[in-house]
PDB file with SEQRES, HELIX, SHEET and CRYST1 records, atoms N, CA, C and O in Angstrom:
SEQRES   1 A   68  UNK UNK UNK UNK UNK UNK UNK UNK UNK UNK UNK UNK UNK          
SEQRES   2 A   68  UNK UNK UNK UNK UNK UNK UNK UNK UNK UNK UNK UNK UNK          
SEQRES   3 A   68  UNK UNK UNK UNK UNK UNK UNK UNK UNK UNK UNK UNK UNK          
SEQRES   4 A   68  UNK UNK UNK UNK UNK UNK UNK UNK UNK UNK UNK UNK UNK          
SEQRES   5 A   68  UNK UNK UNK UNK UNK UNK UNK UNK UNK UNK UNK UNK UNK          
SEQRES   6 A   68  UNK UNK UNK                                                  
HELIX    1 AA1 UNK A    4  UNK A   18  1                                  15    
HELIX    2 AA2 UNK A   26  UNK A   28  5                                   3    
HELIX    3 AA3 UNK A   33  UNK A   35  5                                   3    
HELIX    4 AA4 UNK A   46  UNK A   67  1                                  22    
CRYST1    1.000    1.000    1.000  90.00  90.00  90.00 P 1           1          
ATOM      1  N   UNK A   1      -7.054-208.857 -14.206  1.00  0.00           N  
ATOM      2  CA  UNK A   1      -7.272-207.615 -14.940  1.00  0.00           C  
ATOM      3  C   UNK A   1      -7.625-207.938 -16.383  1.00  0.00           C  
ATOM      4  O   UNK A   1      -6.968-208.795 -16.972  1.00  0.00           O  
ATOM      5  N   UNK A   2      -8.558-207.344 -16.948  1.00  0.00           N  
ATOM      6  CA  UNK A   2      -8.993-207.908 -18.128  1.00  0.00           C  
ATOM      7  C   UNK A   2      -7.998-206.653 -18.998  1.00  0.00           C  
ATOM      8  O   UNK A   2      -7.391-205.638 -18.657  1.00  0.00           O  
ATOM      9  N   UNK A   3      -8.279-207.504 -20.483  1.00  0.00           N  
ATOM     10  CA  UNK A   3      -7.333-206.473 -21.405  1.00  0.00           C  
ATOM     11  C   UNK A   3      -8.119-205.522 -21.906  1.00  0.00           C  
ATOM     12  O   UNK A   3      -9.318-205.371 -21.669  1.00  0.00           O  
ATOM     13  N   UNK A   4      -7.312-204.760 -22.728  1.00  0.00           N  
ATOM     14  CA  UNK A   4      -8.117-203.307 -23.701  1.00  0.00           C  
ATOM     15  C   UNK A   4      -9.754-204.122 -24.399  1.00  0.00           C  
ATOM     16  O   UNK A   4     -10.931-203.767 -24.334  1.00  0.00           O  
ATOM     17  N   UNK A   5      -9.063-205.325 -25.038  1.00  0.00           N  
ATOM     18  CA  UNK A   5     -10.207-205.574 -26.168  1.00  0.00           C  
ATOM     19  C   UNK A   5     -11.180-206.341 -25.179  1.00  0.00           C  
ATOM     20  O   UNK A   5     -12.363-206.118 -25.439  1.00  0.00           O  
ATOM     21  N   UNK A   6     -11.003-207.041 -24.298  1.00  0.00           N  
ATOM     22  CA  UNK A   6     -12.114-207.533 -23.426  1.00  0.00           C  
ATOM     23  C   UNK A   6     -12.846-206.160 -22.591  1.00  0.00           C  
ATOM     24  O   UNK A   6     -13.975-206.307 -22.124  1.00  0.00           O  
ATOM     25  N   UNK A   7     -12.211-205.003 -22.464  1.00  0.00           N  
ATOM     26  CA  UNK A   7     -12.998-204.379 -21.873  1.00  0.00           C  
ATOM     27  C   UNK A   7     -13.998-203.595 -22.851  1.00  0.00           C  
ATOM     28  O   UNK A   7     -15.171-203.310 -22.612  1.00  0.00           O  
ATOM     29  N   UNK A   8     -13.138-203.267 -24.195  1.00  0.00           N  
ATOM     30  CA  UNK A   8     -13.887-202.701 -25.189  1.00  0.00           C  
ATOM     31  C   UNK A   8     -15.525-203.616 -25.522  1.00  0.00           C  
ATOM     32  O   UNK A   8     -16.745-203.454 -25.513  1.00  0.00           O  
ATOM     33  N   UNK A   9     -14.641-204.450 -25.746  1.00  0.00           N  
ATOM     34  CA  UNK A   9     -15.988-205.888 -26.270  1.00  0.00           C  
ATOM     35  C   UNK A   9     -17.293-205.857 -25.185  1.00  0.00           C  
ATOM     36  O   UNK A   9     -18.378-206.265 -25.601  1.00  0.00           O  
ATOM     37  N   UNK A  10     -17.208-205.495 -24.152  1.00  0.00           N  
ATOM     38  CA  UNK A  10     -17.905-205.518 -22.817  1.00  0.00           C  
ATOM     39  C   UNK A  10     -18.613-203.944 -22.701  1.00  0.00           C  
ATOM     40  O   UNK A  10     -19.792-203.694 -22.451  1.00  0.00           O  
ATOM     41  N   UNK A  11     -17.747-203.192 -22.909  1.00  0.00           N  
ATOM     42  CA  UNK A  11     -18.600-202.019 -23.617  1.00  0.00           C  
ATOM     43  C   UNK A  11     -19.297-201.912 -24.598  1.00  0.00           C  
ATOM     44  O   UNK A  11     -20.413-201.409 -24.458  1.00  0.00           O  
ATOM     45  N   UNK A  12     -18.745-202.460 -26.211  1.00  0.00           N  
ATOM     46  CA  UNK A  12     -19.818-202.534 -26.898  1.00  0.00           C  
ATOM     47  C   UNK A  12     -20.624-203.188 -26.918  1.00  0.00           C  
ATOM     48  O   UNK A  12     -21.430-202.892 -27.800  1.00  0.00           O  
ATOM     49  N   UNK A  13     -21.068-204.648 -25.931  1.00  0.00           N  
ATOM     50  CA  UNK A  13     -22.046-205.034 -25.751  1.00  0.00           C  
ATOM     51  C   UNK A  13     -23.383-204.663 -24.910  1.00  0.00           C  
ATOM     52  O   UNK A  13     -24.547-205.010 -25.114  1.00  0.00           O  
ATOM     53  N   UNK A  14     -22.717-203.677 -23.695  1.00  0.00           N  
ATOM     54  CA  UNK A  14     -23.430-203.111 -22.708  1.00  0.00           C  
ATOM     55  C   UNK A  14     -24.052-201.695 -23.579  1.00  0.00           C  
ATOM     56  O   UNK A  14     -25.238-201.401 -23.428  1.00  0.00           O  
ATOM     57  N   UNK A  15     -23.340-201.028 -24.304  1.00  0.00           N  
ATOM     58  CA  UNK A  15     -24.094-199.906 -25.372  1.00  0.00           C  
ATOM     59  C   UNK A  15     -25.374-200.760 -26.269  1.00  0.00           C  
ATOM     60  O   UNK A  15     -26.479-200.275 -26.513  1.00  0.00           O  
ATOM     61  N   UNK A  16     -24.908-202.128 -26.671  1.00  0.00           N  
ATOM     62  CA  UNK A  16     -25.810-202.400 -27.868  1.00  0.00           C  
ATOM     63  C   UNK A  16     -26.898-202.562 -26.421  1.00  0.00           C  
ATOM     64  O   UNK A  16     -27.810-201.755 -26.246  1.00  0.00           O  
ATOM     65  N   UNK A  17     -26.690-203.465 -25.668  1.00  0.00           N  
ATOM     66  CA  UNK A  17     -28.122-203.440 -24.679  1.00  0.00           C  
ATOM     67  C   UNK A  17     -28.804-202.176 -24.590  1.00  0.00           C  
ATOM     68  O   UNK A  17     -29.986-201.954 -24.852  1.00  0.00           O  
ATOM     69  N   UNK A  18     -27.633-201.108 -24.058  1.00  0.00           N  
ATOM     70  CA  UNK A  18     -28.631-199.789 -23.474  1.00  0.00           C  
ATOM     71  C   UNK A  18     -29.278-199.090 -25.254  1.00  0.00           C  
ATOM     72  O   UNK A  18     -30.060-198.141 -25.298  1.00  0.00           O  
ATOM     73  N   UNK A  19     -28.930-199.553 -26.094  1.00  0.00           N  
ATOM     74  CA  UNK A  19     -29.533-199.122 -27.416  1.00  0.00           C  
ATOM     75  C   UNK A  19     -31.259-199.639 -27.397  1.00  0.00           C  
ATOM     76  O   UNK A  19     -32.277-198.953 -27.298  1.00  0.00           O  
ATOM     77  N   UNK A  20     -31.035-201.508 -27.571  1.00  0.00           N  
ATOM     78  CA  UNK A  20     -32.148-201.939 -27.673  1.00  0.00           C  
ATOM     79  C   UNK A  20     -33.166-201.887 -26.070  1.00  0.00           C  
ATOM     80  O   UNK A  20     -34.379-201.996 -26.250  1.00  0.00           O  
ATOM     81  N   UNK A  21     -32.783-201.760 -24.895  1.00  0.00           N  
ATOM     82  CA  UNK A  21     -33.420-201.876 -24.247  1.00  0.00           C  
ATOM     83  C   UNK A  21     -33.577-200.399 -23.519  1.00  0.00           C  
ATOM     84  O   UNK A  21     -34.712-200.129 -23.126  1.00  0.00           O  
ATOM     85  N   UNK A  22     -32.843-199.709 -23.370  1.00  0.00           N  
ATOM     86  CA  UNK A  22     -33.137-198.434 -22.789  1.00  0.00           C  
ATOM     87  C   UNK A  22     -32.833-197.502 -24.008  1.00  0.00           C  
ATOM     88  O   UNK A  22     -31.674-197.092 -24.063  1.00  0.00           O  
ATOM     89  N   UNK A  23     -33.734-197.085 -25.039  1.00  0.00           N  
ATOM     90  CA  UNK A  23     -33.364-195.970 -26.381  1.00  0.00           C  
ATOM     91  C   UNK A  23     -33.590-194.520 -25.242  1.00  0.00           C  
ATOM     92  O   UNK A  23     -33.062-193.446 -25.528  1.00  0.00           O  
ATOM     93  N   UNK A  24     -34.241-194.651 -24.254  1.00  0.00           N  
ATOM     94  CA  UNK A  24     -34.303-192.847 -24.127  1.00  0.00           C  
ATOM     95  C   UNK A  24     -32.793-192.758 -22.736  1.00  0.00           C  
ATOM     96  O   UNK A  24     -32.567-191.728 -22.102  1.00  0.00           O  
ATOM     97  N   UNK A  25     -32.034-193.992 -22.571  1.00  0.00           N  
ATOM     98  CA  UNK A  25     -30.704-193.319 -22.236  1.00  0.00           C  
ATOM     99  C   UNK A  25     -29.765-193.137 -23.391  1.00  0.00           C  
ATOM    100  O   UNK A  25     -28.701-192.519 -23.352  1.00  0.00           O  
ATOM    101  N   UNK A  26     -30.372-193.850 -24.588  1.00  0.00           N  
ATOM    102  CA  UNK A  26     -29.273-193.976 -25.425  1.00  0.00           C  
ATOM    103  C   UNK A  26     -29.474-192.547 -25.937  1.00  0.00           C  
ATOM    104  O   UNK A  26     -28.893-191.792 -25.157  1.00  0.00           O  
ATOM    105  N   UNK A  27     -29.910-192.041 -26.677  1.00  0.00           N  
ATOM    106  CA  UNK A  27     -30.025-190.994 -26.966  1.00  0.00           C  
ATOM    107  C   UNK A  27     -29.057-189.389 -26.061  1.00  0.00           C  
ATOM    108  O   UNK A  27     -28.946-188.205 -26.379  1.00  0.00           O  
ATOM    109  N   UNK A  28     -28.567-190.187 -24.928  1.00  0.00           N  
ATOM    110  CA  UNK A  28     -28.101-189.223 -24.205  1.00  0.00           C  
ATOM    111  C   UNK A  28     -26.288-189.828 -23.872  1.00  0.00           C  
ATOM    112  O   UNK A  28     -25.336-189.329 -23.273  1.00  0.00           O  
ATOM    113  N   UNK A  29     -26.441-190.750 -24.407  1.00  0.00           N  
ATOM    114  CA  UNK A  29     -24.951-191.547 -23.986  1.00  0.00           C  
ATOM    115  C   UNK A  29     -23.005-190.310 -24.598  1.00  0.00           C  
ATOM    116  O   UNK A  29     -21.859-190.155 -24.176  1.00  0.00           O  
ATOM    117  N   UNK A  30     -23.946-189.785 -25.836  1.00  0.00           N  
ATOM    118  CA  UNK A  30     -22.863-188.579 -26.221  1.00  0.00           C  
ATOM    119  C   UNK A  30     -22.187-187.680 -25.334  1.00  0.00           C  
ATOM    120  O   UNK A  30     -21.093-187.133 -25.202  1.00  0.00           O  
ATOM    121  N   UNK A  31     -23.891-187.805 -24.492  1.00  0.00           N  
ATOM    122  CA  UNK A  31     -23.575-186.137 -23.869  1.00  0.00           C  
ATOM    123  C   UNK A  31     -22.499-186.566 -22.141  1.00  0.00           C  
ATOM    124  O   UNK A  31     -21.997-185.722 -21.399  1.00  0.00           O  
ATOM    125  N   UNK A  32     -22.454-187.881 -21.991  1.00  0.00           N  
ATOM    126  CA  UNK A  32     -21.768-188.227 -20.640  1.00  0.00           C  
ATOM    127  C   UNK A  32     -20.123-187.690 -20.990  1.00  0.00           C  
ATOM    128  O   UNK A  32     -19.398-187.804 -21.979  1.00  0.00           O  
ATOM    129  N   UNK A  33     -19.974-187.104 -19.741  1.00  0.00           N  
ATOM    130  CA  UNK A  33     -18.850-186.596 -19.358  1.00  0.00           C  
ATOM    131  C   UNK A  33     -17.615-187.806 -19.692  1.00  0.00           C  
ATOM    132  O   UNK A  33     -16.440-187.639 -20.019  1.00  0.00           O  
ATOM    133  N   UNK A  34     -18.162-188.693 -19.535  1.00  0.00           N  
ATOM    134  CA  UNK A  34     -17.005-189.567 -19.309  1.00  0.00           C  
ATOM    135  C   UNK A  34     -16.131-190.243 -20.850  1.00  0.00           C  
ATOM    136  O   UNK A  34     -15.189-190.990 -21.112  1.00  0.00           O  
ATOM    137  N   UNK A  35     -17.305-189.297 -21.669  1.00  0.00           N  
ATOM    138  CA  UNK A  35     -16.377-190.034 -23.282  1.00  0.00           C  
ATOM    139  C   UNK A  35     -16.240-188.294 -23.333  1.00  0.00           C  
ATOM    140  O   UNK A  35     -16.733-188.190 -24.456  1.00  0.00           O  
ATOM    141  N   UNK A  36     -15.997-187.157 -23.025  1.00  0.00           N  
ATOM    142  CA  UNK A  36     -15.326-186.524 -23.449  1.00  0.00           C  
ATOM    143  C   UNK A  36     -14.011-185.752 -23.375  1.00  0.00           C  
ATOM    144  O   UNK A  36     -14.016-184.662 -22.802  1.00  0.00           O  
ATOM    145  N   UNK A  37     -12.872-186.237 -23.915  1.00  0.00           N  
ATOM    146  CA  UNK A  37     -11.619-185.943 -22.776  1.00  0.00           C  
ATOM    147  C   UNK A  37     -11.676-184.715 -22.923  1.00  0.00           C  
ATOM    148  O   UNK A  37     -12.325-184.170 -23.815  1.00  0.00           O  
ATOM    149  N   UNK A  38     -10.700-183.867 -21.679  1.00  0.00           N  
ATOM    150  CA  UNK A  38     -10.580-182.555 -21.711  1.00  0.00           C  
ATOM    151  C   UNK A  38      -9.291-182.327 -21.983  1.00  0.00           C  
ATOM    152  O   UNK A  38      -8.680-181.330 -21.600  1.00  0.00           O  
ATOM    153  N   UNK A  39      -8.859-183.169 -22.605  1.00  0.00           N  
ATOM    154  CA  UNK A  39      -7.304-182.727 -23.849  1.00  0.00           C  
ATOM    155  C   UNK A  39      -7.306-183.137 -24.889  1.00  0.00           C  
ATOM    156  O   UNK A  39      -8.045-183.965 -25.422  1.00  0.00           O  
ATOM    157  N   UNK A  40      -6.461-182.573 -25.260  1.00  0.00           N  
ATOM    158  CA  UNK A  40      -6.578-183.121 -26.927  1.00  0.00           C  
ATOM    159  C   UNK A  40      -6.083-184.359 -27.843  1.00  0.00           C  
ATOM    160  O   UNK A  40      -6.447-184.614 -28.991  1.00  0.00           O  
ATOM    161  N   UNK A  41      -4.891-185.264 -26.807  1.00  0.00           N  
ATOM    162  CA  UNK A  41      -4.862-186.149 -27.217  1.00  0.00           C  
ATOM    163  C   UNK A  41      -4.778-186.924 -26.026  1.00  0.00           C  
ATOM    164  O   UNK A  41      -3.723-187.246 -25.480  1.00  0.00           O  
ATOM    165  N   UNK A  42      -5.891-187.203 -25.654  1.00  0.00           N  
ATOM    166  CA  UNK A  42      -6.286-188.278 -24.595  1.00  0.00           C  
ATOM    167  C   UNK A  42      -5.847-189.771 -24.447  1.00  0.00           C  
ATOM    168  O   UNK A  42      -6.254-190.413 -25.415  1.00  0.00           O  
ATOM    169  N   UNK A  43      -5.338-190.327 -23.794  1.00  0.00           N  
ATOM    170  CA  UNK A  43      -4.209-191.606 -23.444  1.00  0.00           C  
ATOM    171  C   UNK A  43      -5.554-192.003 -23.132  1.00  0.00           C  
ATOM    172  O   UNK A  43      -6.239-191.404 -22.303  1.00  0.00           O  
ATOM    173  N   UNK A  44      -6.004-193.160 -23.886  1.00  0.00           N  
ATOM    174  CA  UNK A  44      -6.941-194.669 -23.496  1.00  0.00           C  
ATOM    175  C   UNK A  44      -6.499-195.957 -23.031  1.00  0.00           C  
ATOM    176  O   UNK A  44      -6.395-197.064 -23.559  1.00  0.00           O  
ATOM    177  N   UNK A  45      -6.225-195.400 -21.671  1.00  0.00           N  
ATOM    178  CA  UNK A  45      -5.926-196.648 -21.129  1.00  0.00           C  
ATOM    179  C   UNK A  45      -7.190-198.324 -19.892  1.00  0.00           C  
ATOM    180  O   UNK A  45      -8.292-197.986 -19.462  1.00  0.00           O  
ATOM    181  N   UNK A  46      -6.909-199.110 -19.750  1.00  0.00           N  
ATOM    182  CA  UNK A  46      -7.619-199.831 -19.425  1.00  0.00           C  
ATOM    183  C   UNK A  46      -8.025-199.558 -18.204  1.00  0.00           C  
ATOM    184  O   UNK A  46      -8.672-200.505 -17.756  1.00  0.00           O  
ATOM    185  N   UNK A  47      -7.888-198.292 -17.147  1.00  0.00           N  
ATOM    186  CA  UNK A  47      -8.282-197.772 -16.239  1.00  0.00           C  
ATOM    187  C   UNK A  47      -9.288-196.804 -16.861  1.00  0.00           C  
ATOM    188  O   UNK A  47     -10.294-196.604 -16.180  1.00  0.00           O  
ATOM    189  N   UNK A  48      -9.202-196.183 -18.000  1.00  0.00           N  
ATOM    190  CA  UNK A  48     -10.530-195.292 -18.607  1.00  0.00           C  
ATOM    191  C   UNK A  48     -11.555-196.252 -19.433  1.00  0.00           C  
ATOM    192  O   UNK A  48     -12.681-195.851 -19.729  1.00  0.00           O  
ATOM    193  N   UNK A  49     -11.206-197.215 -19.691  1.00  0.00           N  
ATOM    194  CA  UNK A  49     -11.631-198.696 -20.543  1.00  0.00           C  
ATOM    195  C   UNK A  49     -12.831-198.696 -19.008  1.00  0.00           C  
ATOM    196  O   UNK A  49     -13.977-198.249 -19.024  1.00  0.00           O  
ATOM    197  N   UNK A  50     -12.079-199.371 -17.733  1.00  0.00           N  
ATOM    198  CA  UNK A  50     -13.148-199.903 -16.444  1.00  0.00           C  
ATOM    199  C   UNK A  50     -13.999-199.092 -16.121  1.00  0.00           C  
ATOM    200  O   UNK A  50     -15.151-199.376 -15.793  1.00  0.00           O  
ATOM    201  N   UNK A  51     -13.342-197.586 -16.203  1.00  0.00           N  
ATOM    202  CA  UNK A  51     -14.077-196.275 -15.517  1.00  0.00           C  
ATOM    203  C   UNK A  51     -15.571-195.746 -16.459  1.00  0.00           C  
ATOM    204  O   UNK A  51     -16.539-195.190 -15.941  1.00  0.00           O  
ATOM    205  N   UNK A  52     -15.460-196.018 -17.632  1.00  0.00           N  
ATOM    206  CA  UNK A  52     -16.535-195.976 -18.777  1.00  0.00           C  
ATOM    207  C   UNK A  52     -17.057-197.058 -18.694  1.00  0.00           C  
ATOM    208  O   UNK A  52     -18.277-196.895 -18.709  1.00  0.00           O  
ATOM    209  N   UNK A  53     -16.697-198.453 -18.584  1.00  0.00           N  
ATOM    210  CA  UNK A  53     -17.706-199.710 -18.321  1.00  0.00           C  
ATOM    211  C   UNK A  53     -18.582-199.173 -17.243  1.00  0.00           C  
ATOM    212  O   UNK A  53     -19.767-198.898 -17.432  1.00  0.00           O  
ATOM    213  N   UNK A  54     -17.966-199.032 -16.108  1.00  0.00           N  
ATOM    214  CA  UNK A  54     -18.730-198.839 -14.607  1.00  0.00           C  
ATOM    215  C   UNK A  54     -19.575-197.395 -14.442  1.00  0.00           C  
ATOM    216  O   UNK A  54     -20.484-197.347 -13.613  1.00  0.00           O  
ATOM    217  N   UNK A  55     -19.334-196.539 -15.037  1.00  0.00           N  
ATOM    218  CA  UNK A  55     -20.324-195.510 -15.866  1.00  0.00           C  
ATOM    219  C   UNK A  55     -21.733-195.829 -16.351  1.00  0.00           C  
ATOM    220  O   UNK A  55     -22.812-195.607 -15.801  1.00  0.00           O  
ATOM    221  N   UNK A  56     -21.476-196.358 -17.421  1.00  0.00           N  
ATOM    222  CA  UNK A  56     -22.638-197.349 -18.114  1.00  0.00           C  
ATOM    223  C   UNK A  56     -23.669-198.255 -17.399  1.00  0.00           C  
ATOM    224  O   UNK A  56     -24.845-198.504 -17.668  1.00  0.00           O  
ATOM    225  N   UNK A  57     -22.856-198.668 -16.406  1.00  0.00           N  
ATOM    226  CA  UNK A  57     -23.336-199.939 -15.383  1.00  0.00           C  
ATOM    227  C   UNK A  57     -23.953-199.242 -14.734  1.00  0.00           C  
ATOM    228  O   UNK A  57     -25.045-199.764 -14.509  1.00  0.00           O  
ATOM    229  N   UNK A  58     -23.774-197.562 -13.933  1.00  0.00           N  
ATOM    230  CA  UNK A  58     -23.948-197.096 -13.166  1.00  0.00           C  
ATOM    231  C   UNK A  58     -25.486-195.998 -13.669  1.00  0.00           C  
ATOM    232  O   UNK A  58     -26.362-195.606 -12.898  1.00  0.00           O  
ATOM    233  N   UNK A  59     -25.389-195.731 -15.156  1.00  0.00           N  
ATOM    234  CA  UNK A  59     -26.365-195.276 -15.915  1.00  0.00           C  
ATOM    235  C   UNK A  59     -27.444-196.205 -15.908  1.00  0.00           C  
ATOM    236  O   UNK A  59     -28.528-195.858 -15.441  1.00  0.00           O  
ATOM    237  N   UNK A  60     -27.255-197.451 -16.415  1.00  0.00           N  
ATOM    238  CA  UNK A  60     -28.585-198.187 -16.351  1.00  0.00           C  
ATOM    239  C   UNK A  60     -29.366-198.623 -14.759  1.00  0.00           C  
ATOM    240  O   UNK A  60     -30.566-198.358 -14.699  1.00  0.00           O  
ATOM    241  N   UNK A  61     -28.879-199.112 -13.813  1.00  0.00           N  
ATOM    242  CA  UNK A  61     -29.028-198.669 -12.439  1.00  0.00           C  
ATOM    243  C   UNK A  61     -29.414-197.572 -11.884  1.00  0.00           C  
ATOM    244  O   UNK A  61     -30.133-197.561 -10.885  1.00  0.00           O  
ATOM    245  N   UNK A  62     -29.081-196.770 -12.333  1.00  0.00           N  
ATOM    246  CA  UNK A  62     -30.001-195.565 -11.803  1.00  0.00           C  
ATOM    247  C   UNK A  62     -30.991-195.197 -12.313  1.00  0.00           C  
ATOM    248  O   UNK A  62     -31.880-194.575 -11.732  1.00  0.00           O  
ATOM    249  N   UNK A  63     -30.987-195.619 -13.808  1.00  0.00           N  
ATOM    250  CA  UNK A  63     -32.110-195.556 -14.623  1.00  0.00           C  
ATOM    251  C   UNK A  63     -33.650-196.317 -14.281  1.00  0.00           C  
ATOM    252  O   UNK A  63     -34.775-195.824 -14.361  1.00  0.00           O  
ATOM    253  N   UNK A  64     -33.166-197.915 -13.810  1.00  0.00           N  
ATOM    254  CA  UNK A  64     -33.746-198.828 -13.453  1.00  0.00           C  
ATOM    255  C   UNK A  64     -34.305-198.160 -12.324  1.00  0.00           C  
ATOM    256  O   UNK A  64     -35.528-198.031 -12.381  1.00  0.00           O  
ATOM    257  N   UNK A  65     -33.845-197.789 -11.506  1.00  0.00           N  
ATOM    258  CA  UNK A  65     -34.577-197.211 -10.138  1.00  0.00           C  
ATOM    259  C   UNK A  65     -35.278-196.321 -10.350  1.00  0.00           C  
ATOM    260  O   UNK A  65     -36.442-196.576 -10.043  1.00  0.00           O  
ATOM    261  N   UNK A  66     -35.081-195.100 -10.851  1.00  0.00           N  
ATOM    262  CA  UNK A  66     -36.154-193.939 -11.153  1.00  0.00           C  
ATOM    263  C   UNK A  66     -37.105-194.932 -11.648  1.00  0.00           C  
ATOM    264  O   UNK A  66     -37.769-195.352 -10.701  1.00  0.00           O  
ATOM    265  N   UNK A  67     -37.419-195.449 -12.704  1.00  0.00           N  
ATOM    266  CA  UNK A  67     -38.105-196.156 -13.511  1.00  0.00           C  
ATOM    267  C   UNK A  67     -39.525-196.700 -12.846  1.00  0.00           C  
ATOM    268  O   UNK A  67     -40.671-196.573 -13.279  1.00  0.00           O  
ATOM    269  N   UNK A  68     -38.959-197.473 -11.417  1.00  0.00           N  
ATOM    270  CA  UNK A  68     -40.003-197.989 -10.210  1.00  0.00           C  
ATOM    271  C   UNK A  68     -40.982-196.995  -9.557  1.00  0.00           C  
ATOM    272  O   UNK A  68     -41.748-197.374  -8.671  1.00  0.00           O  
TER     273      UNK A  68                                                      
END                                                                             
């Protein structure tokens, strides 16, 4: 199981990619459901850490396919 900051670090590297290599998902990365909690003080734990990595993973992949 990786920790908070290895999963963070792995996110902000997979954002800086979808920045420089995909700008017209980036532009839309705000609007994903998955960074907006629906309470007000939302518990960040390393199960919402994997679930937002695999989001991302799952954004550029689908992206990639329409794309073809």
């Amino acid at each position: 199981m990786e920790t908070a900051k290895d999963l963070i670090t792995e996110i902000s590297v997979l954002t800086r990619e979808i920045e420089t290599n995909y700008p017209e998902i980036y532009e839309h990365l705000d609007e994903n459901p998955m960074t907006i909690p629906n309470m007000e003080h939302p518990k960040v734990n390393n199960k919402a850490l994997e679930d937002y990595l695999e989001s991302l993973k799952q954004l550029i992949n689908k992206h990639k396919k329409a794309s073809k």
